[in-house]
Backbone bond lengths (Angstrom), bond angles and torsions (degrees), N, CA, C in turn:
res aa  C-N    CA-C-N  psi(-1)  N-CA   C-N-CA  omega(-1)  CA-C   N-CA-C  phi
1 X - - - 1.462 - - 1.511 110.74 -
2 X 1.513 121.48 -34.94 1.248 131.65 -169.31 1.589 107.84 -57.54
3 X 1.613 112.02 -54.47 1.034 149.04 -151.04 1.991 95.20 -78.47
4 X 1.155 104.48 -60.71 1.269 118.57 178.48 2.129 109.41 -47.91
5 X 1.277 97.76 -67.89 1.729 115.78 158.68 1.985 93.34 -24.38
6 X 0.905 109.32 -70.33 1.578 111.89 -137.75 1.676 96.47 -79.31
7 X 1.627 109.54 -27.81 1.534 111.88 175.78 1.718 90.21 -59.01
8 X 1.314 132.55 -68.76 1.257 159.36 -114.73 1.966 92.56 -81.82
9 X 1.786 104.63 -50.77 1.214 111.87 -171.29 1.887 113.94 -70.14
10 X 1.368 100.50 -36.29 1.550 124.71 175.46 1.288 108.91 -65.51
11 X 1.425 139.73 -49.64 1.548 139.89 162.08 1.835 100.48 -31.07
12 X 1.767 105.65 -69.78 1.254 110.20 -165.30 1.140 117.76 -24.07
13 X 1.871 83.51 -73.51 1.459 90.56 -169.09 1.551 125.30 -92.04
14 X 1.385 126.42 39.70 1.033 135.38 114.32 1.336 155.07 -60.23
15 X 1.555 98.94 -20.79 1.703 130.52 177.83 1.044 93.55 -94.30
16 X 1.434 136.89 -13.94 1.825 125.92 -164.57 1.569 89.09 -98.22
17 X 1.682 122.69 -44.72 1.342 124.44 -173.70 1.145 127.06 -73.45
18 X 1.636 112.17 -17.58 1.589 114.77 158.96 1.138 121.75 -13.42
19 X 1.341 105.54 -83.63 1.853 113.95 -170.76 1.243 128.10 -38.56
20 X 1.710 99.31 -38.27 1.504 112.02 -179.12 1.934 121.10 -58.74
21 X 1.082 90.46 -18.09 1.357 97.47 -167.11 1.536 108.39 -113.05
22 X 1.186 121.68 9.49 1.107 107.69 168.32 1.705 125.48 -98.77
23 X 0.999 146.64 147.74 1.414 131.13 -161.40 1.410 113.63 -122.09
24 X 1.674 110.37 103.68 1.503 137.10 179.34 1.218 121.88 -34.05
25 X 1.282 131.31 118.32 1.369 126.27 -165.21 1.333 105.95 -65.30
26 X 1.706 105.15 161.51 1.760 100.71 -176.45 1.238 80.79 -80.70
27 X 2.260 97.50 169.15 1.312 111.88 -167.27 1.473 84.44 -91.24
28 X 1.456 90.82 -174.96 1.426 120.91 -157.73 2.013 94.18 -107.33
29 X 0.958 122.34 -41.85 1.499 131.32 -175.39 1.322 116.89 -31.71
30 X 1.675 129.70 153.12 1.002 132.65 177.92 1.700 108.30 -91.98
31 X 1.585 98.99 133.67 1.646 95.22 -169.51 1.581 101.53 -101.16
32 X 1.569 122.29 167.27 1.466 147.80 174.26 1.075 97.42 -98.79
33 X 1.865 121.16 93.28 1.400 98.21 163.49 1.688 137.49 -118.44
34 X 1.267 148.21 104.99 1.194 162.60 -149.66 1.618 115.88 -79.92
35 X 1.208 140.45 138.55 1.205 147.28 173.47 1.820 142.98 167.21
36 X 1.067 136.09 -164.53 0.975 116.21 -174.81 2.123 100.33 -117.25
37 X 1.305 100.33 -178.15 1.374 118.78 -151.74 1.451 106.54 -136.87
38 X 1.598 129.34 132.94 1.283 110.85 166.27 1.727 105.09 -139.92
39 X 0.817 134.22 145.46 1.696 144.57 166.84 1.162 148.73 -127.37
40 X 1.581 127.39 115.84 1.382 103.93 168.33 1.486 120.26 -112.00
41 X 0.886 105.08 153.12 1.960 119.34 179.22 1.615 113.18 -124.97
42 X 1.434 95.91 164.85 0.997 118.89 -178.32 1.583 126.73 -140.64
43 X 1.177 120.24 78.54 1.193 142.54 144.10 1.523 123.37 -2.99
44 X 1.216 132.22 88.07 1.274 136.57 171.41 1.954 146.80 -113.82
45 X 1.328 98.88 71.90 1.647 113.34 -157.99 1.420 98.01 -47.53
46 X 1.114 122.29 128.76 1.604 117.64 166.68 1.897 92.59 -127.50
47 X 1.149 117.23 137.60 1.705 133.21 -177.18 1.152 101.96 -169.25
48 X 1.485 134.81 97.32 1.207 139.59 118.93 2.185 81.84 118.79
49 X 1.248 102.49 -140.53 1.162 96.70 155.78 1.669 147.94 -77.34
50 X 1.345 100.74 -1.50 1.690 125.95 152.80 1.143 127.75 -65.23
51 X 1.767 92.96 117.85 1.693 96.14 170.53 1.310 111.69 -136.86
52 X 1.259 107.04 120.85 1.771 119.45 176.04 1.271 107.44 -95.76
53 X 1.520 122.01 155.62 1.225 113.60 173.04 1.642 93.23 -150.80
54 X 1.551 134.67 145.49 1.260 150.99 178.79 1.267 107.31 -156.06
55 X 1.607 87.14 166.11 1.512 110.88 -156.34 1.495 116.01 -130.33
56 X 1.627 130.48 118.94 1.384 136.09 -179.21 1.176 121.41 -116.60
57 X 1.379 120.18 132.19 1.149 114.43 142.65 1.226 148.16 -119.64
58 X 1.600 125.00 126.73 1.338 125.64 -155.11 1.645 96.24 -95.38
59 X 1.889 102.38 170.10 1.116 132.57 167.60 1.749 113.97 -133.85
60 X 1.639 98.98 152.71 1.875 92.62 173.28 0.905 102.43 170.58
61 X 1.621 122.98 -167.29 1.558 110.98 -176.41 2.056 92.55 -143.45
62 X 0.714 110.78 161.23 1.231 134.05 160.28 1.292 148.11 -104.06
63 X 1.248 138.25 -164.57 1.389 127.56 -172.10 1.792 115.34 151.49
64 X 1.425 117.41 133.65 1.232 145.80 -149.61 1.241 136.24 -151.51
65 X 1.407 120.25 134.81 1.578 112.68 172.30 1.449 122.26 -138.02
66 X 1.137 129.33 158.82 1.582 112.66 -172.11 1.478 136.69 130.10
67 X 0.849 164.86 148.26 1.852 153.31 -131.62 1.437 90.40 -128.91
68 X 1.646 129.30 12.89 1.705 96.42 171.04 1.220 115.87 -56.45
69 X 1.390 122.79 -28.67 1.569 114.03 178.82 1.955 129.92 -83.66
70 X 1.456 82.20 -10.20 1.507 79.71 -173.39 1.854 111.89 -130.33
71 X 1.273 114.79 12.40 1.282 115.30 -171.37 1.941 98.05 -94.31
72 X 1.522 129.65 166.53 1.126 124.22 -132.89 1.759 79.01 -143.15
73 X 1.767 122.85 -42.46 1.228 97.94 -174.43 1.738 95.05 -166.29
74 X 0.673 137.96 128.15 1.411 121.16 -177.88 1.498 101.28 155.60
75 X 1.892 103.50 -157.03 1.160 117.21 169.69 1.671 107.74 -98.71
76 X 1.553 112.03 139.73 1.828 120.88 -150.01 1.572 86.97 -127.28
77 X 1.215 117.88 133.12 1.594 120.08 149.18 1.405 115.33 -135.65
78 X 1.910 109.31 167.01 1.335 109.04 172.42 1.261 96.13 -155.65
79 X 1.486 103.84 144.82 1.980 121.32 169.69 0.885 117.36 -126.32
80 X 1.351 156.65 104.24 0.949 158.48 66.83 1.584 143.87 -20.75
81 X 1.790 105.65 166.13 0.982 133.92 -171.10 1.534 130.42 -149.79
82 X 1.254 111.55 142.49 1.922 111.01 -173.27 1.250 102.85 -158.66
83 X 1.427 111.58 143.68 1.578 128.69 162.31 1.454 117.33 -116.19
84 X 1.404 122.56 158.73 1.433 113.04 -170.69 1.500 81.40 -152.85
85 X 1.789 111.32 148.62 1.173 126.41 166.20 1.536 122.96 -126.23
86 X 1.234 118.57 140.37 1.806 101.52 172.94 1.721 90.08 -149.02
87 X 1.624 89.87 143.81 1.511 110.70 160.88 1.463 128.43 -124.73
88 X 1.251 133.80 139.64 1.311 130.33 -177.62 1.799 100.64 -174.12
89 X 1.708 90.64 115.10 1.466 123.34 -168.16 1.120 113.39 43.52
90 X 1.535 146.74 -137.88 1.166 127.89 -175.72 2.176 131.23 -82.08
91 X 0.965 80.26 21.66 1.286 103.31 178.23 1.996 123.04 -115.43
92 X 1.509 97.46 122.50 1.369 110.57 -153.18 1.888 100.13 -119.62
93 X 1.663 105.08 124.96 2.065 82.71 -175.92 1.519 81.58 -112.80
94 X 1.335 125.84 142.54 1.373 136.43 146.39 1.671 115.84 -91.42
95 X 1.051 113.76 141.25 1.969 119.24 169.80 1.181 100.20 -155.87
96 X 1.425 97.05 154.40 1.587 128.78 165.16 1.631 107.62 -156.72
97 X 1.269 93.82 160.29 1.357 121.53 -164.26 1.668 118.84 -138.69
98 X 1.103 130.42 129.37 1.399 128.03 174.41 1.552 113.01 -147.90
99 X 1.664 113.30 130.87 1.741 112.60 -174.12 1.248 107.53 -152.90
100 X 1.551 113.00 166.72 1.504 124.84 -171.30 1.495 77.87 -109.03
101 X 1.870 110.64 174.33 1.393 113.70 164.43 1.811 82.82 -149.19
102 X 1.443 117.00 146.25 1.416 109.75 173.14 1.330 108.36 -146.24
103 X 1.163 152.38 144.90 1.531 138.46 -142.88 1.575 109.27 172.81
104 X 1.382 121.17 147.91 1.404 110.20 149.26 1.018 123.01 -117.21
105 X 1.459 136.98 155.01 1.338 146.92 175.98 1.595 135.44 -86.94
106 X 1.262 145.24 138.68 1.666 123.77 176.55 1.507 94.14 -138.04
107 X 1.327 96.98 147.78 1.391 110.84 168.07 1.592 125.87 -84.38
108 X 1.520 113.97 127.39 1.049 133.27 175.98 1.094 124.95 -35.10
109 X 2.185 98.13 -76.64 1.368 143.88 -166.00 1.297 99.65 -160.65
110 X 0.980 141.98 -175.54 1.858 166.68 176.81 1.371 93.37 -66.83
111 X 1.722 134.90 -37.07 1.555 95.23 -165.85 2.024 83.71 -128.56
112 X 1.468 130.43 24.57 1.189 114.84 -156.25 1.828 92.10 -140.85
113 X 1.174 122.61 129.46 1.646 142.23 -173.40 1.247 126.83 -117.31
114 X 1.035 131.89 98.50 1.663 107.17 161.75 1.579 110.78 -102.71
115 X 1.882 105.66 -178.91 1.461 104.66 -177.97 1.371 86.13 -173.71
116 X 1.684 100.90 138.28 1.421 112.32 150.25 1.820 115.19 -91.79
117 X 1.807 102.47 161.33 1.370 95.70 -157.89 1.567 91.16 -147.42
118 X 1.500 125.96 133.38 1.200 113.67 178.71 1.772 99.16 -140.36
119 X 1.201 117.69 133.82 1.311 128.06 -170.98 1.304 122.28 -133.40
120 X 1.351 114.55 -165.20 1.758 116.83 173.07 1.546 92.91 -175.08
121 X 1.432 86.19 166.53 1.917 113.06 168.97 1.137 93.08 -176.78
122 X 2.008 84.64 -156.76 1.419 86.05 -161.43 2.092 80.92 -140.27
123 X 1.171 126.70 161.70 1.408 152.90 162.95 1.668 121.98 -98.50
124 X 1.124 96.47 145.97 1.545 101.67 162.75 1.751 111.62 174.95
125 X 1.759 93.14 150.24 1.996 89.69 -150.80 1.578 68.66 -131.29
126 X 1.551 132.16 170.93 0.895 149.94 117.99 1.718 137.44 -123.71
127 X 1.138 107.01 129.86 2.299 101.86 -174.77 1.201 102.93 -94.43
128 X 1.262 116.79 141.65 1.608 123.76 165.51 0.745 78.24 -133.08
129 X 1.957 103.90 147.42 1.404 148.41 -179.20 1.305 116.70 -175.56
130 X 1.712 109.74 139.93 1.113 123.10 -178.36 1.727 119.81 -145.33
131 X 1.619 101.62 126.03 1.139 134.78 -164.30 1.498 118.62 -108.49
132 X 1.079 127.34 90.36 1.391 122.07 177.63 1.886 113.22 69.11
133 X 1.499 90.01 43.78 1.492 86.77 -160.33 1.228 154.89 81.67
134 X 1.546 93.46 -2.23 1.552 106.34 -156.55 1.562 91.35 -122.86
135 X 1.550 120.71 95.63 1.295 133.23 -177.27 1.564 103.85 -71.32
136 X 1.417 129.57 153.65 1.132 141.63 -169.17 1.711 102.44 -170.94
137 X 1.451 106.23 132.15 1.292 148.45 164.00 1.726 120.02 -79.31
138 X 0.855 136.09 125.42 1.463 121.89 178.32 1.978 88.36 -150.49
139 X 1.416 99.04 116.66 1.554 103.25 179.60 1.424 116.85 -141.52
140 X 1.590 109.59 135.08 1.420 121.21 -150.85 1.832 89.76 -115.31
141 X 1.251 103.07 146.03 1.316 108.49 174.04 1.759 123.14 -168.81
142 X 1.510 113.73 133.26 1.190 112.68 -167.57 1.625 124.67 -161.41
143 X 1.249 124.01 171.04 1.481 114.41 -177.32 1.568 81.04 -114.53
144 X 1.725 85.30 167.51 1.559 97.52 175.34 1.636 110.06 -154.17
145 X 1.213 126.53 -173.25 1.360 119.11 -164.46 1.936 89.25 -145.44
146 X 1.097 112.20 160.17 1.239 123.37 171.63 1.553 131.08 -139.06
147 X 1.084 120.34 166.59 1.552 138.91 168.49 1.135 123.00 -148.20
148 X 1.549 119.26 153.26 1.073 109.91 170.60 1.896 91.93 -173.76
149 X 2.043 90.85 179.23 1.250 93.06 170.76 1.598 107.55 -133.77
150 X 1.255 121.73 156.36 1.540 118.53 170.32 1.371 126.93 -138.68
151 X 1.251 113.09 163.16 1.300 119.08 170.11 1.661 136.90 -173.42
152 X 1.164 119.97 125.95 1.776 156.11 -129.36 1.229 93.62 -105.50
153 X 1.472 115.31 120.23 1.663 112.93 146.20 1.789 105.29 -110.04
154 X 1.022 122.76 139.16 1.324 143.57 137.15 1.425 126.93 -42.79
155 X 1.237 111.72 92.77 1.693 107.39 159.89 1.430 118.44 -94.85
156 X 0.935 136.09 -163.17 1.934 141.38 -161.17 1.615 92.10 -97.07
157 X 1.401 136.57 -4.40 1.358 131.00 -167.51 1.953 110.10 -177.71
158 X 0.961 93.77 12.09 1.600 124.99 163.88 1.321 151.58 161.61
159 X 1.265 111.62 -179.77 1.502 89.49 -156.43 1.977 94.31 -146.41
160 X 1.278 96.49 133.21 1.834 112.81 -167.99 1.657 89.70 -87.50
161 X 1.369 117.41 143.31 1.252 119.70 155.37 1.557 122.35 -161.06
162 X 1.898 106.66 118.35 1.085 113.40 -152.41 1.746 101.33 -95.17
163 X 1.240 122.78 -178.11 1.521 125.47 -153.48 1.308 103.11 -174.36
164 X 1.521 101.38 117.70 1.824 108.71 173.31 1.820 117.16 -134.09
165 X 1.238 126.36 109.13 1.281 123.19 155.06 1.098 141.90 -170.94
166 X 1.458 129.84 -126.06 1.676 110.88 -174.06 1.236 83.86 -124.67
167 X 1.817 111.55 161.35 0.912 146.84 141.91 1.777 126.88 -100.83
168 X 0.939 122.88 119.53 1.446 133.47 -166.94 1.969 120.75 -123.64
169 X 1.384 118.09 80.67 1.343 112.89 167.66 0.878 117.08 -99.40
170 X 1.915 97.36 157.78 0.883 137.25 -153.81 1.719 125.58 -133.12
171 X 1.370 109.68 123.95 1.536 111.00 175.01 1.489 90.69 84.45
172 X 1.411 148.54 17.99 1.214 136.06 -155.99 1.661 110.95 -86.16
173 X 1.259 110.08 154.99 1.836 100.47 -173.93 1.768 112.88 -129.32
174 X 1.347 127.25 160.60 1.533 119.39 149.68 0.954 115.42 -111.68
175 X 1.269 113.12 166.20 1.880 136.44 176.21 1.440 104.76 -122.89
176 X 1.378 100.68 138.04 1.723 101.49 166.73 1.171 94.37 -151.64
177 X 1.404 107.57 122.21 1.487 138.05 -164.62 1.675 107.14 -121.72
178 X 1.217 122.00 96.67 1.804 124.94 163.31 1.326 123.97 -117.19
179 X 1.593 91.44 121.71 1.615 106.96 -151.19 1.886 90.95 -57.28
180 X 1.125 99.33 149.92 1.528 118.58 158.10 1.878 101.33 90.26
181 X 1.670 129.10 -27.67 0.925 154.99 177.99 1.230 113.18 -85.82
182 X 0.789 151.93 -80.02 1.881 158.83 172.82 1.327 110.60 142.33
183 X 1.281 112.41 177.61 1.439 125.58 -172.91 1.688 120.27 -81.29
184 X 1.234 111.78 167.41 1.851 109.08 145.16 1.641 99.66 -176.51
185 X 1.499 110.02 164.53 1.321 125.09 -157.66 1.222 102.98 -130.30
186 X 1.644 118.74 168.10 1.479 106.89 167.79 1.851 102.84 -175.18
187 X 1.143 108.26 118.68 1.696 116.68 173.76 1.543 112.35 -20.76
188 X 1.373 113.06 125.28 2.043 102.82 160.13 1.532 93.82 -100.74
189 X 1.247 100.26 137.11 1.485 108.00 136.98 1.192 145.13 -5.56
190 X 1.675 150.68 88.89 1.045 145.76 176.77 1.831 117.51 -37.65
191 X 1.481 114.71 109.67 1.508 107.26 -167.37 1.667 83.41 -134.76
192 X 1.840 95.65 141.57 1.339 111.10 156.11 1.259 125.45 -112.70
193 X 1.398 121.89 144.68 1.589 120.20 -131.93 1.793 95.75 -144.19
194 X 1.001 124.51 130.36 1.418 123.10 -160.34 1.896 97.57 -92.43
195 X 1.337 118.47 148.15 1.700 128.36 166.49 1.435 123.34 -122.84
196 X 1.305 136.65 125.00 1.555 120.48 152.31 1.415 102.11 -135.06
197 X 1.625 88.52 146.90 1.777 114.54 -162.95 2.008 98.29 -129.51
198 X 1.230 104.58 116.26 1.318 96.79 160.41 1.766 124.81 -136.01
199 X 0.993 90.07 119.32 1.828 119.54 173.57 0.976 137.09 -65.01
200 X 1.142 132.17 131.60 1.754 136.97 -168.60 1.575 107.92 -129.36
201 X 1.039 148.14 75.12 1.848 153.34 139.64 1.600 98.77 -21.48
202 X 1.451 111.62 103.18 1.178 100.26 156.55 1.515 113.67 -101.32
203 X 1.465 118.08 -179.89 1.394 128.86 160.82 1.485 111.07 39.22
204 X 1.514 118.64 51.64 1.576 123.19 -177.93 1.437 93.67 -65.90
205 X 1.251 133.90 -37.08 1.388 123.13 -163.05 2.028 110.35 -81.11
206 X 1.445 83.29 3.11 1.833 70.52 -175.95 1.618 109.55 -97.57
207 X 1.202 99.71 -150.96 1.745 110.24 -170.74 2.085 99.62 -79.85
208 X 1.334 119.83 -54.08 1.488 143.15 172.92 1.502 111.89 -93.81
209 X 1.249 140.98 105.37 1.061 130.74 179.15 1.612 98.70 -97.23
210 X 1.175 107.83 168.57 1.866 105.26 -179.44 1.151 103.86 -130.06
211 X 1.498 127.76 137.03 1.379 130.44 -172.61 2.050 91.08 -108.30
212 X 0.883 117.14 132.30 1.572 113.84 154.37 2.168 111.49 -118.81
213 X 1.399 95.94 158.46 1.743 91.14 172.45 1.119 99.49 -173.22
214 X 1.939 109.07 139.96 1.445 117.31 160.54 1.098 116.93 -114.39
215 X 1.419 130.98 157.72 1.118 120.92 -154.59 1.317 86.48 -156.35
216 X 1.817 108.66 174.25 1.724 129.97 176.54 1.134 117.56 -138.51
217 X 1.404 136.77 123.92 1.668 123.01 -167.45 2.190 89.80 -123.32
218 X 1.096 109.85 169.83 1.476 102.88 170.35 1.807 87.24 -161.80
219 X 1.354 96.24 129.50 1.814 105.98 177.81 1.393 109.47 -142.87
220 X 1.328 142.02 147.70 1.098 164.06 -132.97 1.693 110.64 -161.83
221 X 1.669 103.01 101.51 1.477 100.33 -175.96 1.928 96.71 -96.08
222 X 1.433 110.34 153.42 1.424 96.16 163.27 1.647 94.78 178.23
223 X 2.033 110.41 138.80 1.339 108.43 -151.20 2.202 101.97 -68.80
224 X 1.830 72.78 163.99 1.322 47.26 -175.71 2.080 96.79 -109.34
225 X 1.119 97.69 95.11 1.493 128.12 177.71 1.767 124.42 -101.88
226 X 1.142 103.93 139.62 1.777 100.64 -178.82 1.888 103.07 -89.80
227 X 1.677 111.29 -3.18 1.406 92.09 -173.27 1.863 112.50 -95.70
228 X 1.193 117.38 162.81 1.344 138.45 -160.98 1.511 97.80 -46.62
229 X 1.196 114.69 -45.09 1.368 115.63 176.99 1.557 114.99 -75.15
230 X 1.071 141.30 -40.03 0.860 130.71 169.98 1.927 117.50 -37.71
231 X 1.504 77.60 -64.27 1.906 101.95 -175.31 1.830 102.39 -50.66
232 X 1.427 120.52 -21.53 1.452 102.62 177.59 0.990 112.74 -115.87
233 X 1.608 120.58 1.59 1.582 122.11 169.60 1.803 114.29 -92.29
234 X 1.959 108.39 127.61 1.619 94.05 176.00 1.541 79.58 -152.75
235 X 1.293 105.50 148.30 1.652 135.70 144.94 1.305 114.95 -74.46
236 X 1.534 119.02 113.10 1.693 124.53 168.61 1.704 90.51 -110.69
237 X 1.565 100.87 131.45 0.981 115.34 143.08 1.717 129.57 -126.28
238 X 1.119 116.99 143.49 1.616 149.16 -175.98 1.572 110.36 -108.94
239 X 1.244 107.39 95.41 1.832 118.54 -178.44 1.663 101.34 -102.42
240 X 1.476 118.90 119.23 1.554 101.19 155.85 1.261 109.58 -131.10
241 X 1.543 128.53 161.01 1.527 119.22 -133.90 1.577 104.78 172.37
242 X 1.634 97.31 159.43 1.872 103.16 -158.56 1.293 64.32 -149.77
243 X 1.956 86.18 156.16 1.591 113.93 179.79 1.777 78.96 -134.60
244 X 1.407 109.20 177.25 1.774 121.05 -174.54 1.466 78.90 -177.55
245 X 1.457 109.84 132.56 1.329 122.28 -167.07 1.569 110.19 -169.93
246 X 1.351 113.46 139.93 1.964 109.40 164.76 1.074 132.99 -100.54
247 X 0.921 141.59 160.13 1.867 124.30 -156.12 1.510 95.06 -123.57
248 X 1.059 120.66 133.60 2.110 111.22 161.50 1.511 93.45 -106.64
């Protein structure tokens, strides 16, 4: 009887501990996610036989919404937005950034995704600097269109997802504004500019999940003019950069 009891009590509460041990799939929901931003670039004047090259580093924060990270097969979107600031001596860079992302996804296997993704926004940087008094504005601004391709693995409590493609603006313009002097403007060039961003979701199953990502952007300003100078003058820039962020 003893023996019987103790089989009888041990079943139970083994059937009671089931649940505990089994591990809940991540959700499927689109998360809000918030955080900060850091970057450095590299600045490269090329004009004629001149070549400058400098070095920044920005700060900012960001912010996002949307199931690219957590949706499993379907139709995926994301919106977001980020600003970044840097100063060093009399020279000041302002940016912001704002984009749609819209895409669908297919499943691999149970923990493996891909998706094509095609989007747009819009950009805009501005430099202040001042030289002998003589403050100056120089501000770049533009829409752009995108592509890309991706793809998600699934772990038991997160999920990596890497990201490669172009960025391409369009209709984009400058301003050069010197106080006391007046203004003038002038068309850039339509340039497509390659991106990859890769992401890490940790701890989807907890209360705070944490998104981290580094990423690489490369863009190429240059007027868009038929004269000689134009054609041998271009700005390359090289951004590489981490986001750290929490998701609700």
């Amino acid at each position: 009887m003893f023996s019987h009891n103790l089989l009888r009590h041990t079943c139970l509460l083994a059937l009671m501990g089931c649940p505990l041990a089994v591990t809940a799939a991540p959700s499927t929901e689109p998360l809000f996610t918030v955080g900060i931003l850091g970057a450095y670039d590299e600045f490269k004047f090329e004009g004629g036989r001149e070549t400058q090259t400098e070095h920044v580093d920005e700060g900012g924060i960001f912010a996002n919404f949307g199931n690219k990270m957590t949706a499993e097969s379907g139709f995926i979107y994301q919106v977001g937005a980020e600003g970044k600031y840097a100063e060093r001596h009399d020279n000041k860079l302002k940016e912001g950034q704002a984009g749609l992302d819209l895409g669908w996804r297919a499943a691999v296997d149970a923990r493996n995704f891909v998706d094509v993704i095609v989007g747009g926004g819009y950009m805009w940087s501005r430099l202040e600097t001042e030289h002998r008094r003589i403050e100056t504005e120089l501000t770049y601004k533009a829409p752009f269109a995108k592509a890309a391709l991706g793809y998600n693995h699934q772990f038991d409590s997160a999920t990596l997802r890497m990201e490669a493609g172009v960025r391409r603006t369009l209709n984009g313009e400058v301003d050069l504004d010197v106080r006391h002097y007046g203004s003038d403007d002038a068309d850039m060039q339509d340039r497509t500019n390659p991106y990859a961003e890769f992401t890490l979701l940790m701890n989807q199953q907890g209360n705070l999940p944490i998104q981290a990502s580094v990423y690489y952007t490369r863009t190429k300003y240059q007027l868009d003019d038929q004269t000689l100078l134009a054609d041998n003058t271009a700005l390359k820039r090289e951004e590489y950069g981490f986001k750290l962020g929490l998701a609700f």
